[in-house]
C-alpha positions as a printed NumPy array, in Angstrom:
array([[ 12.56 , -14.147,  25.582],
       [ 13.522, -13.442,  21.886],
       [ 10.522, -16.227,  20.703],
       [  8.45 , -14.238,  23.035],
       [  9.485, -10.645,  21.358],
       [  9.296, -12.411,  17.507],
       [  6.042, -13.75 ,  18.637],
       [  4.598, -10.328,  19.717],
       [  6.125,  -8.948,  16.775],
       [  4.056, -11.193,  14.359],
       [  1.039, -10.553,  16.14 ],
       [  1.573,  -6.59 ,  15.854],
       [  1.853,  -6.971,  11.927],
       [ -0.554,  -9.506,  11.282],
       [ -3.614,  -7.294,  13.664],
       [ -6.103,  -5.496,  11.003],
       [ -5.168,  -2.406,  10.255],
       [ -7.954,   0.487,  10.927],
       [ -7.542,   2.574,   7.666],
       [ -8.257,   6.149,   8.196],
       [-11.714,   7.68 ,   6.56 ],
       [-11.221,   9.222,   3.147],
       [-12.35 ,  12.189,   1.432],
       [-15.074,  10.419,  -0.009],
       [-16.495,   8.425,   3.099],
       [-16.607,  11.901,   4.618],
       [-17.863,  13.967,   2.28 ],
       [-20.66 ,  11.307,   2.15 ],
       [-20.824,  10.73 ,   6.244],
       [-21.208,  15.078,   6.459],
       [-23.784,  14.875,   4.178],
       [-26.161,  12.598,   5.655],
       [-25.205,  14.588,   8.91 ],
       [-26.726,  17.799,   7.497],
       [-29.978,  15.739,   6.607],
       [-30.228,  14.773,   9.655],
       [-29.943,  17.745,  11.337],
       [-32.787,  18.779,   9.477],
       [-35.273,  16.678,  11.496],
       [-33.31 ,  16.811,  14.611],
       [-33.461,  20.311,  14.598],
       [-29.611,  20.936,  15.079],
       [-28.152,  23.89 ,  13.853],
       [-24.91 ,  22.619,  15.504],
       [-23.608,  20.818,  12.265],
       [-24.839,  23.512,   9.863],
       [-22.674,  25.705,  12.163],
       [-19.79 ,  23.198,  11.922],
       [-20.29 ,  22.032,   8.377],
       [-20.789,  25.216,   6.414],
       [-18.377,  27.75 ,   4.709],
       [-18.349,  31.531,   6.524],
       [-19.214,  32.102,   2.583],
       [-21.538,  29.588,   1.45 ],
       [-24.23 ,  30.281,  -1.189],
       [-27.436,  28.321,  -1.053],
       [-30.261,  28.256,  -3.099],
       [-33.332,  26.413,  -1.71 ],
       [-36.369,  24.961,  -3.535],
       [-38.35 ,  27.324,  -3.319],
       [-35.784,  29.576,  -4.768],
       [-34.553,  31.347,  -1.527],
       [-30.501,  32.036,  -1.895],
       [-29.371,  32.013,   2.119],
       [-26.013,  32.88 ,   3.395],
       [-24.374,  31.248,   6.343],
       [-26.28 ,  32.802,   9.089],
       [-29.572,  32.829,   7.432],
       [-29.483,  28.854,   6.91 ],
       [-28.212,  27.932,  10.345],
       [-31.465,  30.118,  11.463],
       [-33.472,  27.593,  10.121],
       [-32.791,  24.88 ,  11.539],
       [-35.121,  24.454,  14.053],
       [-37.388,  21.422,  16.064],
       [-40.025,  20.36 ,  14.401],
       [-43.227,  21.294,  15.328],
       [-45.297,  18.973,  17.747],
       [-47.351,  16.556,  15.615],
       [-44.784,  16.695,  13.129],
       [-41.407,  14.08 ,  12.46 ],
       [-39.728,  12.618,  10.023],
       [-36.037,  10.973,   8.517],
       [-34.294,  11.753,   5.512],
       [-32.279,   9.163,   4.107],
       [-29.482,  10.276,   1.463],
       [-27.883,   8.934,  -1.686],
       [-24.632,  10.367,  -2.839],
       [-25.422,   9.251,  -6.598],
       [-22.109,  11.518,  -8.012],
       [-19.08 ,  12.668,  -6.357],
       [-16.212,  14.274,  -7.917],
       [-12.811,  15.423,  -5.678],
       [-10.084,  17.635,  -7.922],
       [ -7.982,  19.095,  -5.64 ],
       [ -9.185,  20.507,  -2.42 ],
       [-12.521,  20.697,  -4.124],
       [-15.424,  18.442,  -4.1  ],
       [-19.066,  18.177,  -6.363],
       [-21.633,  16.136,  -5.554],
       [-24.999,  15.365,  -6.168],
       [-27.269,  13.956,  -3.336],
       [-30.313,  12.407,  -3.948],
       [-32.515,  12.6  ,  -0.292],
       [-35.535,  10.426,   0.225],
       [-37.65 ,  11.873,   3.168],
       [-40.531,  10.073,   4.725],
       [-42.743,  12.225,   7.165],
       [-45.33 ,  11.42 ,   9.302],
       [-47.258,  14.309,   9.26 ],
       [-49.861,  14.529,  12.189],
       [-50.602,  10.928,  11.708],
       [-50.173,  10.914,   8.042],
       [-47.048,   9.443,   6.514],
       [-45.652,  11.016,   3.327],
       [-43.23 ,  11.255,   1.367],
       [-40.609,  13.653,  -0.813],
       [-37.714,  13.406,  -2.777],
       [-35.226,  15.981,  -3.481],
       [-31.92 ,  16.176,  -5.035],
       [-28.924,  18.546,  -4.427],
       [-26.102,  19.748,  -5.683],
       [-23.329,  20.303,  -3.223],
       [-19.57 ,  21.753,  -3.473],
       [-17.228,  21.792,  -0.756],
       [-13.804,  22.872,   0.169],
       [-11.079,  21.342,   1.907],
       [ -9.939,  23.586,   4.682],
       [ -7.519,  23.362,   7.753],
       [-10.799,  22.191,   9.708],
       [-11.836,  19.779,   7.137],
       [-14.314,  19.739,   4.487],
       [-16.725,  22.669,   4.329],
       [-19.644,  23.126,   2.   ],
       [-19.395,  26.598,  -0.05 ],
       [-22.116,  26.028,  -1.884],
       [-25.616,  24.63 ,  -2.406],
       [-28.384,  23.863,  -4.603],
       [-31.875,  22.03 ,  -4.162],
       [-34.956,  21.297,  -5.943],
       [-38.201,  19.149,  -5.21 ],
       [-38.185,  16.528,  -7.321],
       [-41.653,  16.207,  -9.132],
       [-43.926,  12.956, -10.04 ],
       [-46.793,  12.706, -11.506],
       [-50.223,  13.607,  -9.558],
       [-52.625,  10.671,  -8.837],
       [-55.045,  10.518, -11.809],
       [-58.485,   9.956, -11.754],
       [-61.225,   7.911, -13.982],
       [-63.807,  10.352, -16.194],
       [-66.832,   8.922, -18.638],
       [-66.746,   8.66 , -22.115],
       [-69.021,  11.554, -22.587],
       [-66.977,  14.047, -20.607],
       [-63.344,  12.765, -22.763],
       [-65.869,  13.047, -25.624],
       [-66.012,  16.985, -24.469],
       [-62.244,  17.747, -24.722],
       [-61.818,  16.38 , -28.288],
       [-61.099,  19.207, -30.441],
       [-58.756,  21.175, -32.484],
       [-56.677,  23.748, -30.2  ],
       [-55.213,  26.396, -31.834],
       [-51.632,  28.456, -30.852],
       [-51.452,  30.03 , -34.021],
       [-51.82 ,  30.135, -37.797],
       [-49.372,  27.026, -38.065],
       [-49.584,  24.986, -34.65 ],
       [-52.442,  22.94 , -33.353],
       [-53.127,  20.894, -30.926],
       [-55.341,  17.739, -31.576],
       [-57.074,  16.038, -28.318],
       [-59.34 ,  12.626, -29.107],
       [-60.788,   9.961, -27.06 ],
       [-59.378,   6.163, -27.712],
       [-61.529,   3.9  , -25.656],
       [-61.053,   5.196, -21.992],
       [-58.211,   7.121, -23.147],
       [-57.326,  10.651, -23.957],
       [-54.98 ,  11.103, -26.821],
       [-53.188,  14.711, -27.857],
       [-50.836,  15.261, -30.429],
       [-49.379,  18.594, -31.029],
       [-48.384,  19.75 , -34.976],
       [-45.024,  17.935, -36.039],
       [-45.13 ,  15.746, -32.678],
       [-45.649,  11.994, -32.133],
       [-49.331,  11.767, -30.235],
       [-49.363,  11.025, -26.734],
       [-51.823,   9.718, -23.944],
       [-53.095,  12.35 , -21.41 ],
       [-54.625,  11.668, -18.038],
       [-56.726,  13.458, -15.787],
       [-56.486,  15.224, -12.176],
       [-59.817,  16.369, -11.579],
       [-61.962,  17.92 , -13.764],
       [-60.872,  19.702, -17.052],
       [-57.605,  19.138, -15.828],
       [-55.361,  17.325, -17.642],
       [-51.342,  16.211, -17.328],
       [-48.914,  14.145, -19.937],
       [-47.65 ,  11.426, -17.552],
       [-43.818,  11.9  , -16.819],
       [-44.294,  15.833, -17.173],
       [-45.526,  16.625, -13.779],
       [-44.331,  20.241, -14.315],
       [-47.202,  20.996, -16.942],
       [-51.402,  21.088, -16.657],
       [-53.602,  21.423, -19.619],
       [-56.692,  23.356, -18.15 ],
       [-59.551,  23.487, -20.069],
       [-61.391,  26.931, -20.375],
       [-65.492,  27.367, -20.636],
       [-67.38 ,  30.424, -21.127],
       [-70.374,  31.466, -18.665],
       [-72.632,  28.956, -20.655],
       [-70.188,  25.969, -19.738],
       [-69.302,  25.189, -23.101],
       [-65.432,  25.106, -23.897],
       [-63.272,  27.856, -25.635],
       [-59.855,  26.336, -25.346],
       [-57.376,  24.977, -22.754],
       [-54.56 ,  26.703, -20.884],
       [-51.435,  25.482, -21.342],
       [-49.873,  25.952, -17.491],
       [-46.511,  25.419, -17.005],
       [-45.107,  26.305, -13.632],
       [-47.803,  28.723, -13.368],
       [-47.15 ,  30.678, -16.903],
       [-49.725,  29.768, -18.556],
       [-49.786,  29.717, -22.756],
       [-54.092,  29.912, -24.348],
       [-54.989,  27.59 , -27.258],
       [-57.998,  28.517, -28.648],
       [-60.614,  26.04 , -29.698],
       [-61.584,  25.669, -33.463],
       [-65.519,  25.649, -33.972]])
């Protein structure tokens, strides 16, 4: 009997131990939970997961309390379906509260077209009696460059110029082969590509177009420089 009892006894100790889930495995577990209650249209685990006084601002810029964020939640709409796959790239836990940024990865097929977005958040949460609970919430589209598109010589030959701002700032545009270079005063020159048609981007600055402007005749009087649609004139030298 007493090998039988030590025998028991050394299985109980040696049997893996099931640690409980920490803060962090959590906070990263409610996350992806929120995501994907997104696409399953679930406003169950906004209900469950969100602060009575949360603050969220959206990317388009929408700030939503509590009630007006579990509101939208809803199915998605037939023909449309999609995942959203997220990466908690920062976390940091003082206390009872918690910061973390959360890059999501969404891929869409939208009425038989698959597509894709990226977005990336800024969440803080509170430790409460009932667990974890987000208090607040910020998101923003991340941006990449448009697809570009091949013009001829002759029409790059079109753009080069002097651009004017003012008395002391210029902006230079040339063609290089089948390249468009720029180079603003007191800047290093850079390569610009094209959109569509007198529409022109700096690779890696998605947020800003260069629009070139024409009179009534077609001929060009200077670009627009649009940023987020605010849009700054340069005037072309003759």
């Amino acid at each position: 009997m007493r090998h039988t009892i030590l025998f028991a006894l050394l299985m109980i100790a040696s049997a893996p131990v099931l640690a409980a889930e920490d803060d962090a495995a959590i906070l990263r577990r409610q996350a992806q939970e929120l995501r994907d209650a997104v696409t399953n249209g679930d406003p169950k685990v906004w209900e469950a997961y969100l602060d009575p006084q949360v603050i969220y601002l959206d990317e388009a810029g929408e700030v939503s309390d509590k009630p007006g964020l579990v509101a939208q939640i809803k199915p998605l709409p037939a023909g449309i379906s999609g995942s959203i796959k997220t990466e908690v790239t920062r976390l940091h836990i003082v206390g009872d509260l918690a910061v973390m940024q959360v890059d999501a990865h969404e891929s869409e097929n939208y009425f038989g077209h698959q597509i894709k977005a990226e977005y990336r958040s800024l969440d803080t949460w509170r430790r409460t009696p009932d667990g974890w609970r987000m208090i607040g919430g910020q998101t923003y589209a991340s941006l990449i460059d448009p697809p570009a598109i091949t013009l001829p010589a002759a029409r790059l030959d079109e753009y080069a110029g002097v651009y004017r701002l003012n008395a002391d700032v210029t902006y230079t545009l040339r063609r290089d082969g089948a390249k468009l270079i720029g180079q603003r005063t007191g800047r290093d020159p850079v390569t610009l590509s094209v959109e569509a048609c007198d529409v022109l981007f700096v690779p890696g600055q998605p947020r800003s177009r260069k629009i070139i402007l024409r009179d009534g005749a077609g001929r060009i009087t200077g670009f627009t420089d649009r940023r987020e649609g605010r849009d700054i004139i340069w005037a072309r030298e003759k």
